[in-house]
N, C-alpha and C positions, 0 to 999 in steps of 0.2 A: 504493500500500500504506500500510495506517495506521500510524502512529509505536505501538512494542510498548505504552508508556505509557498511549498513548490509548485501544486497545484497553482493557487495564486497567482506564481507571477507566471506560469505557463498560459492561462489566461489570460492576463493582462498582456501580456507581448501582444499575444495576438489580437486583441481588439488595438492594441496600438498599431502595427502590423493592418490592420483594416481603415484604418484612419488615414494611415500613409497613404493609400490606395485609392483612396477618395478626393485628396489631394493634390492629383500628380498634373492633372491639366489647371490647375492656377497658378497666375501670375506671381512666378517667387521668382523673380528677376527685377520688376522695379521697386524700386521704395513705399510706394502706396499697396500695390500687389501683399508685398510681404510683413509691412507692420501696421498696415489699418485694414489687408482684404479689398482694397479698391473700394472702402466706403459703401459696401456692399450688404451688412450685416439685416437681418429682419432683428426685428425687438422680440419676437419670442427668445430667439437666440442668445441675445445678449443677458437679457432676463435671467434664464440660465448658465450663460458665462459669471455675469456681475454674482450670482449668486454660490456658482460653484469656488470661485477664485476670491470672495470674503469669507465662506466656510471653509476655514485653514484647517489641519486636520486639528489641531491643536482645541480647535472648538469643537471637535468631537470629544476629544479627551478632559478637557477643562467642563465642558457640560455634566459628563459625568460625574465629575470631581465635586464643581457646585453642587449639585444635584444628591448625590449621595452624603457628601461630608458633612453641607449649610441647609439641606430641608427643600422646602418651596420659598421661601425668600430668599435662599444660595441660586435659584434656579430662572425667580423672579426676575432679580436684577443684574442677573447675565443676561439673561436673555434678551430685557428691553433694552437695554444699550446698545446690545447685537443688533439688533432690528432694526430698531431706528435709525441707528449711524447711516447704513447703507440707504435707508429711503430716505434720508434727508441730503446724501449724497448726488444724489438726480437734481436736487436745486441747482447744486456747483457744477456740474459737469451740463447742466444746459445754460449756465451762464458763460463757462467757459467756452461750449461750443457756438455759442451764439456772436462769440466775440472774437473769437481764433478760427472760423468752419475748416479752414484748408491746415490747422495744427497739426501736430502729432504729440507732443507732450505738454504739461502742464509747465515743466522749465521754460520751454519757448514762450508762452506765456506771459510766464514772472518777468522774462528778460523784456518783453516789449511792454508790460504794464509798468516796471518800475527801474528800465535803462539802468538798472545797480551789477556791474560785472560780479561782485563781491556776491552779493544776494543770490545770484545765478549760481555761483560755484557753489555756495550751500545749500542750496535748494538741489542739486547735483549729486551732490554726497549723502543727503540727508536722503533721496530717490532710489540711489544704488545702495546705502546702505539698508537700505527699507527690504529691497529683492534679496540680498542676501539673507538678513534676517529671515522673511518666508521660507527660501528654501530650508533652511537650518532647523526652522520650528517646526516644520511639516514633515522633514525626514524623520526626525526625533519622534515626534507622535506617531508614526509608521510605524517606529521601530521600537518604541517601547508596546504598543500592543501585538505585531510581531514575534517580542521573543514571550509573550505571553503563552503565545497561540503554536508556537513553534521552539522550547526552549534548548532544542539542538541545533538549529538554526543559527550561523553567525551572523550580530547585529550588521558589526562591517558590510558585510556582506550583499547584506537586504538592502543596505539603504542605497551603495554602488550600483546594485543592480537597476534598482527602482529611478536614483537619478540619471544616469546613464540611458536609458530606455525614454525617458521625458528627453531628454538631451537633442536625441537622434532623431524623433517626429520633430521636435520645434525646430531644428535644424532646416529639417526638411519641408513643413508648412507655415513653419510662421507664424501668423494668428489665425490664420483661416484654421490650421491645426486644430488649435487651442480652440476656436470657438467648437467645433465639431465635438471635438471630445468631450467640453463643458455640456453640449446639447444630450449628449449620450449620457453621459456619466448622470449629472445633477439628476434627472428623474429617476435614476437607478437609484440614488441616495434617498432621495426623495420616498420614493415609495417601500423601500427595505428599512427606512426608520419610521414609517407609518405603521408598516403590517407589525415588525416585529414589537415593535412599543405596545398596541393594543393586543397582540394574541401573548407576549407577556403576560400582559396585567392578567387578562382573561384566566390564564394557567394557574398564575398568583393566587387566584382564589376572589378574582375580579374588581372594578374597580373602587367598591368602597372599601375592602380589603385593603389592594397597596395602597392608597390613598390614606386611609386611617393609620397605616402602619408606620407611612412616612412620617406623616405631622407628628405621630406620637414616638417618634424618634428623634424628631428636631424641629422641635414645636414650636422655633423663634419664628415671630412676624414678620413681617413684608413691609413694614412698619415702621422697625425697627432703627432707631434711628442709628445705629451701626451698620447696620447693611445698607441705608439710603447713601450714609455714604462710602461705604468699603464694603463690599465692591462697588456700588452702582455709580456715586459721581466719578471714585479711581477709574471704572472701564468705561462707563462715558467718553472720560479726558483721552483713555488712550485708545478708543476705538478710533476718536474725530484725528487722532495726529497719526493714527495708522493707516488711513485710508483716506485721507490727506494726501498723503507721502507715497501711497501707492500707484504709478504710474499706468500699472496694466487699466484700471476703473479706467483714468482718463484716455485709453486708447479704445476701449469699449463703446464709449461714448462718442468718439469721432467715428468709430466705423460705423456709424450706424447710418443709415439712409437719411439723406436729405427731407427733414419735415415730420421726422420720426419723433414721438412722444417721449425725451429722455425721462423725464420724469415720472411719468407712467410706466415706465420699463425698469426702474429701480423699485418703484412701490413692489411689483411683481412680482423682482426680487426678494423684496423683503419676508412678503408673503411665503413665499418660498421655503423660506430660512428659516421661519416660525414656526411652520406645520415641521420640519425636519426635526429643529430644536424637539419642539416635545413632544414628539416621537422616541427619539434617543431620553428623553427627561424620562415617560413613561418606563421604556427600557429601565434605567437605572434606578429609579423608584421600587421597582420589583425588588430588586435585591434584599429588602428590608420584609419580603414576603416570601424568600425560600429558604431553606434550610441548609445556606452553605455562607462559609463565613468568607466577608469582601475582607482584604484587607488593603487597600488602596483605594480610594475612591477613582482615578484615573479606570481604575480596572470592570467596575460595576456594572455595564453595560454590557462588556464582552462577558466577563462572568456568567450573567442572568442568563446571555444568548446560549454560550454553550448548556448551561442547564435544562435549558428547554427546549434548546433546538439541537442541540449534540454539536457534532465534526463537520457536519455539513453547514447548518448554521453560521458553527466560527468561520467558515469558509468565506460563504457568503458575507458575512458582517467584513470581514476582513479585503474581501474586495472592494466591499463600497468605500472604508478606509482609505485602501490603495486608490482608485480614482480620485478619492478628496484630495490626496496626495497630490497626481497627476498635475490636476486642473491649475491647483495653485502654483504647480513647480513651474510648466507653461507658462502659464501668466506672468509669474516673477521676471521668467530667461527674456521672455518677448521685451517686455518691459523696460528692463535694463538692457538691452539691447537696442532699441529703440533710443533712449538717451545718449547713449553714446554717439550713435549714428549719428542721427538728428540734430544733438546738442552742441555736442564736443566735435570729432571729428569730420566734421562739415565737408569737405573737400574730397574725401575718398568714398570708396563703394561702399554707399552704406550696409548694403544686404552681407557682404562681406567681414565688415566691421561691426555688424549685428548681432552675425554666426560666431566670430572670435568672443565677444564680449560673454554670451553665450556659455562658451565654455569656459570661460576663468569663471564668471560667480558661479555656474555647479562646480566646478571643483573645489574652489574656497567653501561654499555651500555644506560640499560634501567631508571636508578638512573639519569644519565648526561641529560638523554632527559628532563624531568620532569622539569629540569630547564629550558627549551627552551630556549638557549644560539643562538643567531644568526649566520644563515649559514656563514655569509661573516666571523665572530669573529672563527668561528671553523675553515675554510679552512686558514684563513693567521697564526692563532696562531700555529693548530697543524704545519699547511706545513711549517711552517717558522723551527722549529725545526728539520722537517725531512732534510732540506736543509743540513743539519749538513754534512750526511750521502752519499750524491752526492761524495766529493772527493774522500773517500777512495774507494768507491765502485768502481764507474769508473776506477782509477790506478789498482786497484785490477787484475781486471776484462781483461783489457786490459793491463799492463806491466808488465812486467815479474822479474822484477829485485826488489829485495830485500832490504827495508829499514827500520830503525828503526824510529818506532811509540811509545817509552814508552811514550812520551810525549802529542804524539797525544788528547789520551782520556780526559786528566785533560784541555788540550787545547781549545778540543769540548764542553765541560760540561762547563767550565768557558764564553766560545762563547755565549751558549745557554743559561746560566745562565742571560746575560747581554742582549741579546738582550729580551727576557722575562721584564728584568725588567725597559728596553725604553721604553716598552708598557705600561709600568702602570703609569707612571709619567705624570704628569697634561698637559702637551703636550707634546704628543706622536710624536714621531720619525715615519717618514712616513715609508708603507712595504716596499717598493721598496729597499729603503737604509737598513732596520734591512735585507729582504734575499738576498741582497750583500756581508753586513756582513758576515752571515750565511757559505756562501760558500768561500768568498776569504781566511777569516783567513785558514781555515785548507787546501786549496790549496798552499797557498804560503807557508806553514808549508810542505807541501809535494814536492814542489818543491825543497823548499832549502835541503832537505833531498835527493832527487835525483839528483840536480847536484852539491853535494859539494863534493869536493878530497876524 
């Protein structure tokens, strides 16, 4: 019998392997061809990309973790944050495309709203360190429920092959890839965290059963004025400076067809995202309804599945993983690729200079994983830096009026510099307060620039 893993990724090739297939007659020679699709996109499409590539795996694994450690208020105020961000996300990305149509990154953007070279390079750095980030947090989340599911299975291993295998379709499609797969994938996710969630609970002993079981396991409120704000303003702060900073969203939103409803197309998302969330919530709620002990909350979901649904199950739950993986790894490579091109090296082949970029962050991507740095240590460190990036964008985006930022950059960077080094010190300054930090300085920096004489 094959190791459950290997199945997996023998699977997975292959539907990658069918993607190739599908796009071998597009345009992956010019610039628009290969990082916007020739503007081509339908909004179902996108819908399911924007939604596949903001559900990192990592928000599989974190859902569980709220979900099973924090109750229905650990599960509450993940999840609204989650949701929200992405549909308030359609506001900015139809203003940006309203303002840029023939763009391709949000950098080009900053650089014509606010003519600051300095601003542009941070916004730059803060872009490509964004993609790498994703890839890092998504292979990790693969691979810890991976060696769960496979404990002879080397971690190394999985995550090489898995990166590698996204490497070589984005290579080869581009975005048009990536959206293809995001089409495939996301309803596969979709509907394997609906059914399993509800025939869970059902098995559980149904739903007032896990339902009563959980509250009287972690009975804290929704209420609570701890959790309003830790987690729920902490991931607020860092969802907006994550997907902010994430350049694949605003490539999504350029490729989409002239006249297309951006905004409508992210609500969808969001939608999306919601029914999936608790679905996997349901899932992990069971646990506190069978007779086998979690000892990880990261693990809850997979647990309950193999319980109820055996070797085949973890099989399946673990491909839908594996795709979350995918979707995001795509979106990341495209993305930072895309900047470069576009951004930075202006002058040469960009589809060339796209595919290079390409391969150094998965492999730095895939260097960062090997360390297995802990999901909760990657989302508050990197997101907390992306917070930087919320003011300018925002004003940008939405006010019209012209102000000087020489200042701004050394401002952010000295920001970011400090809240970085609260964290390292023998007691740590809690997130909450480092991403307050993060965002007021350069607001109030932008304020007083906008209403002084």
């Amino acid at each position: 019998m094959f190791d459950p893993i290997t199945v997996i990724l023998i699977v997975y090739v292959l539907v990658t392997l069918g993607v190739a297939y599908t796009v071998r007659k597009t345009d992956l020679i010019s610039k628009e061809g290969f990082m916007l699709g020739n503007r081509q996109a339908s909004e179902i499409k996108i819908a399911f990309s924007a939604a596949a590539c903001w559900a990192y795996v990592f928000a599989l694994v974190i859902n569980s973790r709220f979900t099973f450690d924090f109750g229905l208020s650990g599960f509450f105020w993940y999840a609204l944050p989650y949701v929200l961000t992405i549909m308030y996300f359609g506001l900015l990305a139809k203003n940006l495309v309203s303002k840029l149509p023939d763009g391709f990154t949000l950098n080009q953007y900053i650089t014509q709203r606010y003519r600051n070279k300095n601003l542009t390079y941070l916004y730059q750095v803060l872009q490509l360190a964004a993609a790498v980030y994703a890839i890092t947090a998504n292979l990790t989340g693969f691979g810890i429920l991976a060696e769960y599911v496979s404990v002879d299975f080397d971690y190394n291993t999985i995550i090489v092959v898995l990166g590698l295998t996204v490497l070589a379709y984005s290579l080869w499609g581009g975005i048009r890839s990536c959206h293809i797969t995001d089409s495939i994938q996301m309803p596969f996710i979709l509907i394997v965290s609906i059914v399993f969630g509800i025939v869970a609970v059902l098995k559980s002993g149904g739903f007032s059963t896990v339902i009563g079981n959980w509250i009287t396991a972690k009975p804290e409120s929704i209420l609570s004025v701890d959790k309003i704000l830790d987690p729920g303003l902490l991931l607020f702060l860092l969802f907006a400076g994550s997907i902010m900073a994430d350049n694949s969203h605003y490539q999504n939103a350029l490729s989409l067809k002239k006249g297309a409803s951006i905004v409508r197309t992210y609500v969808l998302a969001g939608i999306i995202l919601l029914l999936t969330l608790l679905g996997l919530a349901l899932l992990a709620a069971s646990a506190y309804s069978i007779p086998v002990d979690v000892h990880k909350g990261d693990l809850a979901s997979i647990v309950v599945t193999k319980y109820h649904f055996g070797e085949i199950g973890a099989i399946i739950f673990m491909l839908m993983v594996l795709f979350k993986a995918s979707s995001v790894l795509d979106s990341s490579l495209n993305g930072a690729g895309t900047i470069i091109a576009n951004d930075i090296f202006k002058k040469h082949n960009p589809v060339k200079i796209s595919r290079i970029t390409m391969i150094v962050v998965m492999a730095l991507g895939i260097l960062l994983t090997t360390m297995k740095i802990d999901l909760w240590i990657l989302i508050t460190t990197f997101g907390m830096l992306r917070v930087l990036a919320v003011a300018p964008t925002v004003y940008g985006l939405f006010v019209d009026k012209h102000i000087s930022v020489n200042l701004l950059t050394p401002i952010m960077i000295l920001t970011g510099a400090v809240g970085v080094g609260l964290t390292m010190i023998d007691n740590p300054v809690g997130k909450l307060p480092l991403n307050i930090l993060m965002l007021s300085i350069p607001v109030c920096f932008m304020a007083y620039q906008h209403f002084k004489k």
